[in-house]
N, C-alpha and C positions, 0 to 999 in steps of 0.2 A: 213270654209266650209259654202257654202248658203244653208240658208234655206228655205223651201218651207211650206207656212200655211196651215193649213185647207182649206182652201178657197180663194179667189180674185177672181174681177168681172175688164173686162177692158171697160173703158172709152172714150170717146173721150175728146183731152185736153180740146176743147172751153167748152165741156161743164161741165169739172171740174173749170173751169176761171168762170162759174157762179158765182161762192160760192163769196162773196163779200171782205172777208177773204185771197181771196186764195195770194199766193207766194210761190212761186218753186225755188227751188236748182239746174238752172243749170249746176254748174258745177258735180254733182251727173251721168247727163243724161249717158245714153253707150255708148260706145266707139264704132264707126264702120271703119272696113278696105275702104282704098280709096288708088284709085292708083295716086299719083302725079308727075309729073316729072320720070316716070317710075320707082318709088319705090312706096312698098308696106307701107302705114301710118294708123296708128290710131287715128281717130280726137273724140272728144266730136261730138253727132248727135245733129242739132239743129229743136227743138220741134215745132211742126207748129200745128194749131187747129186741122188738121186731122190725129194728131197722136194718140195712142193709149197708155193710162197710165193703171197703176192696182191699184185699192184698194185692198185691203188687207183686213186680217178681223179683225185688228188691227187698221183698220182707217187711217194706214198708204199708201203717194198714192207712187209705184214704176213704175220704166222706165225696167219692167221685172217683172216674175214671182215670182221670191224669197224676202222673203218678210224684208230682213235685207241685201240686197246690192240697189246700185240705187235708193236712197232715194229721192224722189220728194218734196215729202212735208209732214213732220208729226208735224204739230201743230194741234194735235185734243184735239178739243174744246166741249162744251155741243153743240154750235152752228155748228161746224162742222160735230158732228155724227147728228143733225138732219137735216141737208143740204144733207148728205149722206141717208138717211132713207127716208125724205119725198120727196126730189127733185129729187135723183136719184131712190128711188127702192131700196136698197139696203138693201137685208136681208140675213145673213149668215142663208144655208140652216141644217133643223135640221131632219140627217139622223137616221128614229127609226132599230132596230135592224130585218132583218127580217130572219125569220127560216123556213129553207125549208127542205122537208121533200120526203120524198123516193115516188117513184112513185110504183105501184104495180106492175109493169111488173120488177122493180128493186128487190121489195123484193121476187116476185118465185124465182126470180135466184140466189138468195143468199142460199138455200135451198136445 
């Protein structure tokens, strides 16, 4: 079953191909339906700079939301989490807990 992280931020490829590092796993990319010869097919989609990948908040980059199918590219390195942090922006966000509290026209009517 896939799973889904805390977090991911999506990308555009060319500019994850900055990273000097980078190398992707083709054959990982999703599969999309196409009609050929009038049947329905699934082929591997092929990745073009205006496509859109995920990082993960794992470092890991996917071709989808879930963060353990679709595997692009996970060689994370000291150099690639700070390729991630300073070139892209990329901060998993840190949600504080918040307490909300009764309104007074709530609490007469409880009364």
């Amino acid at each position: 079953m896939a799973t889904i992280g805390k977090y991911c931020k999506a990308y555009l490829v060319k500019t994850l191909r900055q990273f000097d590092q980078w190398t992707k796993n083709s054959e990982n990319t999703r599969t999309e339906k196409e009609q050929i010869n009038g049947k329905e097919v699934e082929i591997k989609r092929v990745l073009t700079d205006d496509d859109f990948l995920y990082l993960q908040d794992n470092y890991v980059v996917t071709d989808g939301i879930f963060k353990d199918e679709n595997i692009i590219f996970d060689n994370i390195t000291p150099a690639w989490k700070e390729f991630c942090q300073k070139v892209l922006g990329f901060e998993i966000p840190i949600y504080e807990a918040v307490q909300v509290q009764a309104s007074e026209s709530q609490n007469k009517s409880n009364f």
